[in-house]
N, C-alpha and C positions, 0 to 999 in steps of 0.2 A: 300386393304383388302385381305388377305389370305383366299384362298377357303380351306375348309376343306376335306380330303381325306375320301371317305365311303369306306368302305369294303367288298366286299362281303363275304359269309362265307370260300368260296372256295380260296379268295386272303390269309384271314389271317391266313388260316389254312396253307396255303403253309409256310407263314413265321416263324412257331413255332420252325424248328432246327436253324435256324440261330439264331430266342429271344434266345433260350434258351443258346447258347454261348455268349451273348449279355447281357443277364441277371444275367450269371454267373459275368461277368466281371465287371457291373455295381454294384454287388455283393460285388466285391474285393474293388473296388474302395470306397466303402462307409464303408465298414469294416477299409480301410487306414483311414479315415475319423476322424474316434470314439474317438481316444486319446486325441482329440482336439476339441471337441463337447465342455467340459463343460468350456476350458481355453477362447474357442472364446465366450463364451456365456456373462463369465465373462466382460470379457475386450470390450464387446458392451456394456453393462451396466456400465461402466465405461467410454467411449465415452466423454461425460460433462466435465468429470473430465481429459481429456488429454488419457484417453486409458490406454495406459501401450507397455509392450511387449509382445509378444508370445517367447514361448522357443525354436522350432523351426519352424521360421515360412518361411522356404525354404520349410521343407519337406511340412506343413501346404498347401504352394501356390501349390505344383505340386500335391497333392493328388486333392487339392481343384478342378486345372482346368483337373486332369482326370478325376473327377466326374462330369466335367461341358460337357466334352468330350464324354462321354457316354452316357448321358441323350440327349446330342444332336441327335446321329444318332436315338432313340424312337420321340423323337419331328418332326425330318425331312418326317422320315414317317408317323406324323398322330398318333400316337399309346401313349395314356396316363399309365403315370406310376404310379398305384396307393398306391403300397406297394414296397419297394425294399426287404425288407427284403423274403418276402414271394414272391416275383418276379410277384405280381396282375399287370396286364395290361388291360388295356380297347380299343377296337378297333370299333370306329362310324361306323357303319350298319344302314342299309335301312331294316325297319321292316314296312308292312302292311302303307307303306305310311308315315311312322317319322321314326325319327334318337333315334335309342337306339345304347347302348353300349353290344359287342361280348365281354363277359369276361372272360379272362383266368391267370391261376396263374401257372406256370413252372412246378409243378409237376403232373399236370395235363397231361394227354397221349394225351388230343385232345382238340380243344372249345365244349364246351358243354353248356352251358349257356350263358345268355341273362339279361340284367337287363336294364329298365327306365336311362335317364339321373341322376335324382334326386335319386334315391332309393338306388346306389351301391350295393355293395356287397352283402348283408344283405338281399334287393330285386332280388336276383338271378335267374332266372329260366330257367327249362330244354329247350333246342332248339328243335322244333319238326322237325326231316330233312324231 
């Protein structure tokens, strides 16, 4: 069983320039992605019936494992990705004795909120430093 990495506020704030080149990238990679979102969609619904082909499905596999690439080095650290688009991340913190989630989104200048496991985004709240 894999221990879960908490964060202090101080840990993940340090890591914010590095996400942010991190999240750019994982950015790009999922942007490679999009041309072939609806053809793989397709041809898994088609599975039964023998599949089919993709059109190209060289370029398909390396976009596929950079995106499997970059989502890696966020997983290694502990750090969930909850929007790529919007570049939401969630980082486990030790709050008053439970595990909430540090959450920050890229364009953000600092962490500044806080949200429940359960609640995300939506239940956000200011950090009192």
């Amino acid at each position: 069983m894999t221990r879960q990495k908490i964060f202090t506020l101080d840990e993940a704030r340090d890591l914010l320039p590095e996400l942010r080149i991190r999240l750019l990238a994982l950015q790009e990679a999922w942007k490679a992605m999009a041309p072939y979102w609806e053809e793989a969609h397709r041809l898994a619904k088609r599975m039964d019936e023998g599949g089919g082909t993709m059109t190209d499905a060289g370029h398909y596999l390396r976009s596929s494992r950079n995106l499997k690439r970059q989502m890696q080095y966020f997983e290694k650290l502990g750090i969930e990705v909850k929007d790529i688009t919007t570049g939401l991340v969630d980082f486990p913190s030790l709050m008053n004795g439970r595990i909430v989630f540090l959450c920050w989104r890229m364009d953000e200048a600092s962490i500044t909120h806080w949200h429940e496991l359960e609640t995300g985004f939506a239940g956000r709240q200011p950090i009192k430093d």
